[in-house]
N, C-alpha and C positions, 0 to 999 in steps of 0.2 A: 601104455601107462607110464607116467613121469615115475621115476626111481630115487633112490638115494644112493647117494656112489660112494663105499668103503675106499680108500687107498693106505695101502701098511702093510710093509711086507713082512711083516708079524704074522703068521697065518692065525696064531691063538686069540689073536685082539681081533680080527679079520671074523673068526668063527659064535665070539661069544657075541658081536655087535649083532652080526646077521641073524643068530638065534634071539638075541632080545625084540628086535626090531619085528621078526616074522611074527611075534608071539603078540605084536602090538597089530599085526596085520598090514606092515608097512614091507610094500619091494624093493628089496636092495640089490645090488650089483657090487661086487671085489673088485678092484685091480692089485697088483700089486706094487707097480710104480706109476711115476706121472706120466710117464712114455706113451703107455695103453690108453690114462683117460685123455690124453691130448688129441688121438687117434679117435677113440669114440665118439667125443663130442661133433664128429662130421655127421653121425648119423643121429644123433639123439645128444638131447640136455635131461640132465637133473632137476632134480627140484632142492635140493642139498646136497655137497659134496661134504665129508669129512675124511680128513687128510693128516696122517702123519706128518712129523713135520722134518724128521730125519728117516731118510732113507738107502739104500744102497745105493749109492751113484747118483745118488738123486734128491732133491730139494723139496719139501712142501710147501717152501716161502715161495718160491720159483712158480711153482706149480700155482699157487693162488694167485701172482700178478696175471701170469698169463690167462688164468679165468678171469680175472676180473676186467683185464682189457679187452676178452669175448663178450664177456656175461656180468656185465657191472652189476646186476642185481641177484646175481645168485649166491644164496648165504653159503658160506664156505667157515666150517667150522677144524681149526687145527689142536692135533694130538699130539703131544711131545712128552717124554718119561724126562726131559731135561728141563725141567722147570725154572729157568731163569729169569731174570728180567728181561736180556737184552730179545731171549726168543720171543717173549711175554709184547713188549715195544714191537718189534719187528711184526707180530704176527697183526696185530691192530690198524699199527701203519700202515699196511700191507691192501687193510681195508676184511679183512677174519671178520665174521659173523660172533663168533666167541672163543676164546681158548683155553684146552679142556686137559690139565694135567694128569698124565698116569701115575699111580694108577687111579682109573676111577670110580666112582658109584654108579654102580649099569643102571638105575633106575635113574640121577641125575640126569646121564649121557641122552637116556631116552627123549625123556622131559627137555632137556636142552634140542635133541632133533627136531620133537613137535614144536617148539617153538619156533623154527628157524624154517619147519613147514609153514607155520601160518606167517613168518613176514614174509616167504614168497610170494604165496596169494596175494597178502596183503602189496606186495611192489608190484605185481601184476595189476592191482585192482588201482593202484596210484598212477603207473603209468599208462592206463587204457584213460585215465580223469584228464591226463595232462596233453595226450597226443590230441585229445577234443577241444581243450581250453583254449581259451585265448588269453593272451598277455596281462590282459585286464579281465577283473574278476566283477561282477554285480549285477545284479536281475532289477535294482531299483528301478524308475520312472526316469530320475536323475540323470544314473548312469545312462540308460539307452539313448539321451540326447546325446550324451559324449561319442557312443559309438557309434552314433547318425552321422553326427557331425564330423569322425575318422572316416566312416564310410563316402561321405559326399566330397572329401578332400584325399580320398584315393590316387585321384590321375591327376594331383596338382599340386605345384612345389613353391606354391602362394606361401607369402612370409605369415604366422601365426603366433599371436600373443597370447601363453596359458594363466590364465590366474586361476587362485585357489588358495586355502590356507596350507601353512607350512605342513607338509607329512599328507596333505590328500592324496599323493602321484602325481602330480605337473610330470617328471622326467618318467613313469612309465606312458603318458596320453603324449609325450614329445619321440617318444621310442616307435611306439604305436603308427602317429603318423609317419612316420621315416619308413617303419617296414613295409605298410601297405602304402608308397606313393611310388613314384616311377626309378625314386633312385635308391631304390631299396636296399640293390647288391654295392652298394656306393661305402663308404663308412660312416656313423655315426658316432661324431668328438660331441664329451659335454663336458662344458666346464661352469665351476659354478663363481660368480663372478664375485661374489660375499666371503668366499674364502681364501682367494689368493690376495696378499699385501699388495696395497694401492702401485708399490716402487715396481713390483713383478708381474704386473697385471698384464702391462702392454704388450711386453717381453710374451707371454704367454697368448696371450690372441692372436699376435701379428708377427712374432719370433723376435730373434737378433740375427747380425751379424756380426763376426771375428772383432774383437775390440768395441765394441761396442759400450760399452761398460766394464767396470772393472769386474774381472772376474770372468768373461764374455773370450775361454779361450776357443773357441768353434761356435762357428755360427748354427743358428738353431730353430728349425720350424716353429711354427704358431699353429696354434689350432684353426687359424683359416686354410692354412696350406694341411694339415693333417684332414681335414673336412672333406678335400678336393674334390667336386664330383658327386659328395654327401649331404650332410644334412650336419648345421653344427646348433648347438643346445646351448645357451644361456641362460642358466638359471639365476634365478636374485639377481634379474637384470636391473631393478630399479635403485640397488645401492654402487650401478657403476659410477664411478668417478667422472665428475662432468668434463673432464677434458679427453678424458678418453671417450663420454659418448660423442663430443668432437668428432672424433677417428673412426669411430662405427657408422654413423651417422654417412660420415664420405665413402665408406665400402658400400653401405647399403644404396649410397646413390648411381657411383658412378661405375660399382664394382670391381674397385682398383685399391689397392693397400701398401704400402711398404714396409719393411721388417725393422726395426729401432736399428738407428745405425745404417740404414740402406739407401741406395741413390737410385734404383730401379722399381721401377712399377711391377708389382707383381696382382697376375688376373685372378678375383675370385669368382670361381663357381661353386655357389654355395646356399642352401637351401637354409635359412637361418629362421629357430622359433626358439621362442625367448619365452619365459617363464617369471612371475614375479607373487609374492603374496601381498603386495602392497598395492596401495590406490595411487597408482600413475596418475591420476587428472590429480588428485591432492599434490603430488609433490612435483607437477607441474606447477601447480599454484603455488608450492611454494618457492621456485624457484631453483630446484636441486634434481631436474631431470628436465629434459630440453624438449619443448613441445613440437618441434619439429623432425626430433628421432623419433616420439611415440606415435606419432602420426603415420612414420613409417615402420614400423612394429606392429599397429594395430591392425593391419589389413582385415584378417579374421580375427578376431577372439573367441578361445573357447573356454570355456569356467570349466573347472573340476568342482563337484559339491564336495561339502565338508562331509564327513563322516554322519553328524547328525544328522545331514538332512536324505542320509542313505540306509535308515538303522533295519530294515528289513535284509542288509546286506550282512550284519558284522556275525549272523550264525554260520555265513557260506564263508568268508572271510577266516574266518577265527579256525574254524575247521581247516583250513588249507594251511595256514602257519603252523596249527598244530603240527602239523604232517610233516611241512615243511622242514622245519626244527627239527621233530624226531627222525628225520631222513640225514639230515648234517649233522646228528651226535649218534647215528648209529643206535639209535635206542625205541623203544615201541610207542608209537603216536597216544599219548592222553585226550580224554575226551571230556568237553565241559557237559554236567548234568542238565538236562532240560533247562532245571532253578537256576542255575550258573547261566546259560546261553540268555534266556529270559532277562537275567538281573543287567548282564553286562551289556545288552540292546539298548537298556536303559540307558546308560552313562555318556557324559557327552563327549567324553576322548576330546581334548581342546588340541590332542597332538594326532590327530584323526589315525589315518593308516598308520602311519608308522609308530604311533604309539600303540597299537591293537596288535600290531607284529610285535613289539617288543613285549607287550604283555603275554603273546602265547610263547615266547622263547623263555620269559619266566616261569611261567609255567612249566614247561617239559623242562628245565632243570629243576626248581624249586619245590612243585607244589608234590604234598605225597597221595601214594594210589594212583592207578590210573584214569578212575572218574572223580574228576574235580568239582567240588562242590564250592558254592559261594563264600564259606568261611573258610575254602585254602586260596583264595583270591591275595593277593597283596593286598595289608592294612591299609593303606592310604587309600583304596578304591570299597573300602567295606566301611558302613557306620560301624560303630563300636556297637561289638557285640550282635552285631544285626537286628540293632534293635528298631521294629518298627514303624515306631516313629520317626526313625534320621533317617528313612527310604519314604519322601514324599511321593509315594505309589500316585496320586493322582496327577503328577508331573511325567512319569515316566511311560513313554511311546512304546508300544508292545511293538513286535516285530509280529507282520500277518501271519507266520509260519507257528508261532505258538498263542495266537489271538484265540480265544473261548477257549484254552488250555491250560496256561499257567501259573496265574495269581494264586490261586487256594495255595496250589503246593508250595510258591516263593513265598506266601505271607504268613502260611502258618505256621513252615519248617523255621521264618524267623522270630514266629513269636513262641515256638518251643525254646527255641536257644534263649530267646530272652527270659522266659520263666526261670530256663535250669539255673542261668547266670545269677537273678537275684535270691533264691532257694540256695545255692552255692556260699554265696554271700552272706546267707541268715535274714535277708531281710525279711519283715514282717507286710503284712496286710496289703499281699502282691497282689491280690485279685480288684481291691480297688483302684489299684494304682493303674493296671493297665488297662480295665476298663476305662478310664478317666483319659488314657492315652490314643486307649482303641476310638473312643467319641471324638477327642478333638479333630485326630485323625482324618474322620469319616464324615464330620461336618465342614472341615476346612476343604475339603473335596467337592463336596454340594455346594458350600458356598462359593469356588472359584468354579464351578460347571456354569452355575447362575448367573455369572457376575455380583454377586454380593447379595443375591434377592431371597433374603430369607425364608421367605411364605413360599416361595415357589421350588428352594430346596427343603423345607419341611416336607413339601407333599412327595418331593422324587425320593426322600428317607421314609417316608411311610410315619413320622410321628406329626405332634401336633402343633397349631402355630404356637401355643404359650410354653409347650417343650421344650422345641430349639429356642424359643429366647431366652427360656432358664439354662441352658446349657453354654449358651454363647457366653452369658455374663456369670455360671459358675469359670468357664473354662477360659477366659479372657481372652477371646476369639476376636480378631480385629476383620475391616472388612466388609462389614454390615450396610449395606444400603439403609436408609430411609422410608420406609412405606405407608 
């Protein structure tokens, strides 16, 4: 059985830990320096160490690097009766699960152990997820064209063009192909061609040499030469500079390049897949991308879809950043409520992945508790108040995983809040107000199911035909077919 390992050559702080700990029914193990547990660890690991952090001859700061360059995921909690800052800094740095100043509260110390139990498990249970994973996450229909189309382009170092919108992953489905094709062990340069200055662009692709330019005192590889043998990535290929797709356009033909300032042909061997969120044939047309470099860019094209059109994806998604996040601040993974996973499937994310990553890193700093609920969501991504009517539910794509599950509880947990909110306020004669909101609602629904055909959303609402047309024209409902 996994243990908890005492070190403190305190034997009284040594005795009263092991007596709290046994009394929880927890095994623990002494040392008295870090000598012993460096020694142990050949036969057996921990599931927690806690460690003094001044010792006779001996370091606990020390002692926690070298676990943690064995045992990166074993919580290591530091004891110090010297309560300063810089130990406080140092012990964090260090990469300390937490740090527990003497004297302390033995029932805290406890409480602090079990916790540092369950984020072992918990690292256990994230690393057995991640050794299985693949680079690329999604169960959609979408996604599995993508990973067809990595798998069928395995054993081929065919040039490929990704598009997709900004933040879907172009540069994880450009990574993807690189690791599973033949020049795997090779290196992988990417640069993105939107963000380096038009003057340092070329410099950066194809290098300099000595004098080259002012400021040019050593000459300097380009990302062709850094690539050598690899796979090199241009992303936002289609806002290069046309005199530079001149330059690309010549490597890619005759696979020959020279360095700005150079007088020697240097050979590329170079697996090139380029990436763009623009429509190349458009700014072919317009003149400001050269139809004879896309021609050789397009060999394959592989799309990446947008987030919305993957929304069965963004509960596995969202769960993995959460994790993610609380794994790089060192703190315990938050979890969105059913109604929250539910709500946020809904949303179109116009900045797909990477804005769905940036919203669970706000979360694990921001949001409070650790099950988050739809109104600890950021305001911009909430109607006011959740009120709803500004949640056009007959818009929003359930995700299959809480399909015949989760409406009641998102719609009525939002029209409690909206109650409390006008009851709060004082306002008067709430019940007809939102019944009058709950009809619009519920007919603007039937009538966009319809197409606009009222007789035949009367009958899928269960009321009658001279009903809904009193209803449409109390509630000034547009939309209305003709019949």
């Amino acid at each position: 059985m996994k243990t908890i390992w005492i070190v403190d050559d305190d034997d009284s702080i040594r005795w009263v830990l092991e007596k709290a700990l046994a009394r929880e029914g927890f095994v623990t193990r002494s040392f008295t320096n870090p000598d012993d547990v460096l020694s142990a660890l050949d036969q057996e690991h921990p599931q927690v160490l806690v460690s003094d952090i001044r010792m006779n001859g001996a370091s606990g700061l020390d002692l926690l690097q070298t676990i943690k360059q064995q045992l990166p995921s074993l919580p290591v909690i530091i004891m110090t009766a010297f309560s300063d800052l810089d130990s406080a800094v140092a012990a964090f740095k260090g990469g300390a699960f937490e740090y527990l100043a003497k004297p302390f509260d033995l029932s805290k110390a406890v409480e602090l152990i079990r916790r540092a139990l369950e984020e072992n498990a918990r690292e256990a249970t994230v690393e057995q997820v991640v050794d299985v994973e693949t680079e690329i996450l999604g169960h959609a229909a979408a996604m599995q064209e993508v990973f067809r189309a990595i798998g069928r382009l395995s054993q081929s170092s065919v040039t490929v063009l990704i598009t997709g919108e900004s933040g879907s992953g172009k540069e994880l489905v450009a990574r993807a192909l690189h690791k599973h094709s033949p020049r795997f062990n090779q290196p992988f340069i990417a640069l993105n061609t939107a963000a380096i200055p038009k003057d340092l662009l070329e410099s950066e692709l194809f290098g300099h040499e000595r004098g080259a330019f002012t400021g040019a005192q050593a000459a300097r590889r380009g990302r062709f030469e850094q690539a050598e043998g690899g796979t090199l990535f241009l992303d936002e290929i289609g806002d290069m500079p046309f005199d530079l797709q001149t330059r690309l356009l010549r490597v890619l033909s005759d696979g020959h390049f020279y360095r700005v300032g150079g007088h020697h042909p240097l050979k590329a061997n170079v697996r090139l897949i380029a990436a763009t969120h623009q429509h190349l044939e458009e700014r072919v047309k317009e003149g400001v991308f050269r139809e004879d470099l896309f021609h050789r860019l397009n060999v394959i094209r592989l799309r990446v879809p947008s987030l919305r059109e993957r929304r069965e994806d963004v509960p596995l998604l969202a769960k993995h950043f959460l994790v993610q996040s609380a794994k790089q601040l060192g703190v315990d993974a938050k979890r969105l409520s059913e109604a929250a996973l539910y709500y946020i499937s809904g949303l179109d994310f116009p900045g797909n992945v990477r804005q769905l990553e940036n919203l669970c890193n706000w979360i694990t700093v921001m949001a409070p508790g650790q099950v988050v609920e739809i109104a600890d969501l950021p305001s911009e991504l909430v109607p006011q108040a959740l009120k709803p009517i500004a949640l056009d539910i007959a818009s929003v794509e359930i995700a299959p995983e809480f399909a015949g599950q989760m409406p009641n509880q998102l719609w009525f947990a939002a029209l409690e809040k909206e109650a409390e909110r006008l009851l709060r306020q004082g306002e008067q004669e709430i019940m007809p107000r939102l019944s009058r909101d709950f009809e619009s609602v519920v007919i603007k629904a039937a009538l966009k199911h319809t197409h606009g055909r009222k007789n035949e959303a009367a009958i899928r609402l269960g009321i009658g035909r001279n009903t809904i047309s009193r209803k449409i024209q109390e509630l000034n409902i547009d939309g209305v077919k003709e019949e």
